[in-house]
N, C-alpha and C positions, 0 to 999 in steps of 0.2 A: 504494500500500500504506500503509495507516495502522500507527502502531509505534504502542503501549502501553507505558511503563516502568513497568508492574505490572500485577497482575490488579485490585487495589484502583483504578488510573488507568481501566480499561476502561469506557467504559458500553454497557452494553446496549442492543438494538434491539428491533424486531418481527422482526427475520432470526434466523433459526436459521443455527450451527454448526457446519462441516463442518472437525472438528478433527483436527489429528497433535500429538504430545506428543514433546519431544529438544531434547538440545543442536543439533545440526546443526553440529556443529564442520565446517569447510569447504564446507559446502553441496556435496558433493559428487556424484558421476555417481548413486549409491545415492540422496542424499537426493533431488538431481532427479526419480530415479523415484517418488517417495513424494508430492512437490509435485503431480507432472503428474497421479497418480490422485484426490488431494485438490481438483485445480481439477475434475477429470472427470465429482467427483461429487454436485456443487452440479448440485441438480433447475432452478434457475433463479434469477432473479436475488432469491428471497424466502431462499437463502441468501448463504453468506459462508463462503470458507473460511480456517482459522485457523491458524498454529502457538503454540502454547504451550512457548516454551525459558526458558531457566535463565543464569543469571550472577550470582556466578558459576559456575564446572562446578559440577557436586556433588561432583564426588569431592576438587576443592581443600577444601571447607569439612568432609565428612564424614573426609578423613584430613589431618589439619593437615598430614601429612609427603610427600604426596602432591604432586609438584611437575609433575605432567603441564603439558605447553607446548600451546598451542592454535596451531591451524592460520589462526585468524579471529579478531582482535579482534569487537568488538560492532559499531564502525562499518563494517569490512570485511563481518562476517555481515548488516547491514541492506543494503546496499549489492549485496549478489550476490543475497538474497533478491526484492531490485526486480524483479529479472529476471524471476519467473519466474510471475509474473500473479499474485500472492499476495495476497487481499485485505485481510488483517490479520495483525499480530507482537503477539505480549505475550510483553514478556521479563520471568519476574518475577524479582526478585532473592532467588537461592537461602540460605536460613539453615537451622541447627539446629531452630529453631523452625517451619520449612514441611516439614525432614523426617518431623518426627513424626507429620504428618497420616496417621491412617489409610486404606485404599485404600477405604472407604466415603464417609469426610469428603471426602478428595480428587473422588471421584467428584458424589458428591450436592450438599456444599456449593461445590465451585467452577467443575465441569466443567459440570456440570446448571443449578443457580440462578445463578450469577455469568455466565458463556458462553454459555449457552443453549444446549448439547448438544443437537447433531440426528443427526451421524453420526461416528463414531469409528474414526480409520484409525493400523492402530499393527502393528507387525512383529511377524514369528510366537514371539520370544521376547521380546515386551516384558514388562515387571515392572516394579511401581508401590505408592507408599506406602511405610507405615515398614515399614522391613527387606525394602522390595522386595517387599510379603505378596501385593499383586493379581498377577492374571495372566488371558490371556485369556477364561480359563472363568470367574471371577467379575465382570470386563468383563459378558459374554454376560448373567447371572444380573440384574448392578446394570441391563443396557440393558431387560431386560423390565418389572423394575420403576421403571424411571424415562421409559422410551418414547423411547431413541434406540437406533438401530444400530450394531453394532458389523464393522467391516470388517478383517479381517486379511488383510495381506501375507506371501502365498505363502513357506517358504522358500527355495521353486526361485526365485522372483522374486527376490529377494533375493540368495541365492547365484549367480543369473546374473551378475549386475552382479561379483559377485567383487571389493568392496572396502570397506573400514572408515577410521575417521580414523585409528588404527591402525597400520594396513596405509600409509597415506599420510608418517604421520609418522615409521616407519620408514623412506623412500624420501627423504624428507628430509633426513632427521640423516646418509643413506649419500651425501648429494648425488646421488641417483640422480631428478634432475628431471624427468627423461621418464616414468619410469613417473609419479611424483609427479602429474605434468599433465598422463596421460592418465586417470588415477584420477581428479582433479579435474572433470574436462573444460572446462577452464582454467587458463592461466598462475599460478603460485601467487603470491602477493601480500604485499608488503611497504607497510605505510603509516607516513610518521613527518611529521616537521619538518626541513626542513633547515638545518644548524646550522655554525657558522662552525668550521673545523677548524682544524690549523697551516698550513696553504698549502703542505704537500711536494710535492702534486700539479703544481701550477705550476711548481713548480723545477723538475719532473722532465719541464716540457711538456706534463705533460696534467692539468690542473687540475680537480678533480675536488668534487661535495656530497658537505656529510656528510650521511647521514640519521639520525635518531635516532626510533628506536623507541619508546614512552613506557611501551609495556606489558609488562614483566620476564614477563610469562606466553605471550607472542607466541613461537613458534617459527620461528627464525632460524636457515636453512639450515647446513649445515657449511662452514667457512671453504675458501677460493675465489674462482677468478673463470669469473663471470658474463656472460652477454649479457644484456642486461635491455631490457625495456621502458617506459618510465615515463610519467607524465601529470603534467600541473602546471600547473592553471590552463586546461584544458579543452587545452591542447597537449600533442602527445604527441610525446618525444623517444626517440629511438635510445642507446642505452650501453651501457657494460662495468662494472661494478660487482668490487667488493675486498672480499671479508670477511674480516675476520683480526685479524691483531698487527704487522702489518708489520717482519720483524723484521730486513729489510734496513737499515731508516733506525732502528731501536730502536723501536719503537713498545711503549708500555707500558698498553695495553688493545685489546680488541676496538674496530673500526671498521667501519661499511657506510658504503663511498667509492663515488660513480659519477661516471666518467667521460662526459659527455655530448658525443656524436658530432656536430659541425658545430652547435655550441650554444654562444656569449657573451650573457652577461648575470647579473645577480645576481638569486638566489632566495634569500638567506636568508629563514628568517620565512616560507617557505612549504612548504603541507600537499605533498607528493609521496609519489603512489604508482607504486610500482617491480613491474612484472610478472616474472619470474623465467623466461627462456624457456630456457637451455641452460646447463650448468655444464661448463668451459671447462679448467680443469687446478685440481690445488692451492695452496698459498699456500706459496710457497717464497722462502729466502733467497737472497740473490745474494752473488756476492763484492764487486763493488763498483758503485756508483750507476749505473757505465755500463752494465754486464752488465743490471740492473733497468731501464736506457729502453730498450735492445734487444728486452727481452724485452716490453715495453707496447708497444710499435712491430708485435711480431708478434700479439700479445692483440688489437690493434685489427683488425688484417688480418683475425685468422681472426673476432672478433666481429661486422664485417660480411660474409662469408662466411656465417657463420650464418643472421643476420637474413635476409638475401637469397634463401635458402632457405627460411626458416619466412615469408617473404612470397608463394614464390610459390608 
């Protein structure tokens, strides 16, 4: 899959365009189906099919007060996009100044001449341009006079799948990670650095990375513990992961701790990504340090119980 970081970076081929237009925040079960009909309907290999998303959201830039948390960093969204046979991304970076493109301009001067518009796949209530003014019946109107096709998504198709980023990121914030990740149709995913903590983990025996998240827009499950699955460096380890305050030992901010299962060695300084497979109990105080190893002692137990399960 080729990334583009802009429509401006794009160049043109002799291939025509087999385009969808969205964020695709989590590339989810819904967007999958939208992917699969997009590669389905490339006549052959004289096309290329496309997504056209945005970053950042729009709705960060068009309501300054708008703090929606995303499901998918930009590297996590390229990264699940690979998957799915995708033969081009253009992410262009969303302003004030690209809202106010008219749904004629939008259409003619970037879809048409800039992309090379050949077929156009877009959901049964999509809306585009300033103030959102196209819709699919001037889509239809702009494809006769500009000579591509316009293909709409069913809303039974749609509403089969029964789910939105939405719908996800409320199953999130309730720690309800099952539905979460079957809405997904994947493990939901966390990517940072990991970074050198205070070492209470190891006091307490189970010595634990910090990860740090870089992007304040990234939505970060509700505090808890986690079975997780992680990768780091093309290896993939088993863990228990701590989101919280820890407010056994005083902990005075938010931390994502994981515990990594039959794992020595030092990662600071390195990218890890943490799969989010099952949410484990809440983030509770203890009366005293020994109560708090008792109780990691049984987190571990039932964390590979988990795994053991979701392996076979």
């Amino acid at each position: 899959m080729k990334v583009f970081q802009s429509i401006d970076s794009y160049r043109s081929s002799e291939r025509k365009a087999v385009i969808t237009i969205g964020t695709f925040d989590g590339v989810h079960i819904g967007h999958q189906k939208i992917i699969e009909q997009l590669n389905a309907l490339k006549a052959d290999k004289s096309e290329v099919s496309m997504i056209l998303t945005f970053f950042p959201h729009p709705r960060r830039v068009l309501d300054q007060s708008n703090d929606i948390k995303m499901l998918t960093t930009m590297e996590e969204k390229v990264e699940l996009l690979e998957n799915f046979g995708l033969d081009q991304l253009i992410v262009e970076p969303f302003t004030q100044e690209f809202s106010r493109l008219t749904a004629l301009e939008f259409v003619r001067d970037i879809l048409v001449n800039r992309l090379s518009l050949k077929k156009l796949v877009i959901g049964y209530d999509h809306h585009f341009g300033r103030n959102r003014e196209g819709n699919f019946e001037q889509l239809t109107e702009f494809g006769e006079l500009y000579g591509f096709e316009v293909i709409e998504i069913p809303a039974q198709t749609i509403e089969s799948v029964s789910v939105s980023s939405t719908k996800i990121r409320k199953a999130i914030e309730a720690g309800d990670m099952d539905s979460a990740n079957t809405y997904l149709g994947y493990p939901y995913r966390l990517t940072g650095e990991i970074v050198k903590g205070q070492g209470l983990g190891r006091k307490l025996n189970f010595p634990t990375v910090n990860l740090r998240v870089e992007e304040d827009y990234k939505l970060v499950p509700m505090k808890g513990v986690y079975a997780v699955k992680t990768r780091v460096k093309d290896k993939e380890i088993l863990g228990m992961m701590n989101i919280g305050y820890r407010p056994t030992v005083g902990g005075n901010g938010r931390t994502i701790e994981i515990h990594l299962l039959d794992f020595k060695g030092d990662l600071y300084g390195q990218r890890l990504r943490v799969d989010v497979l099952a949410r484990l109990r809440d983030e509770q105080k203890f009366e005293s340090i020994e109560a708090l190893k008792a109780q990691l002692s049984q987190d571990e137990v039932q964390t590979r119980t988990v795994l053991s399960k979701l392996k076979s």
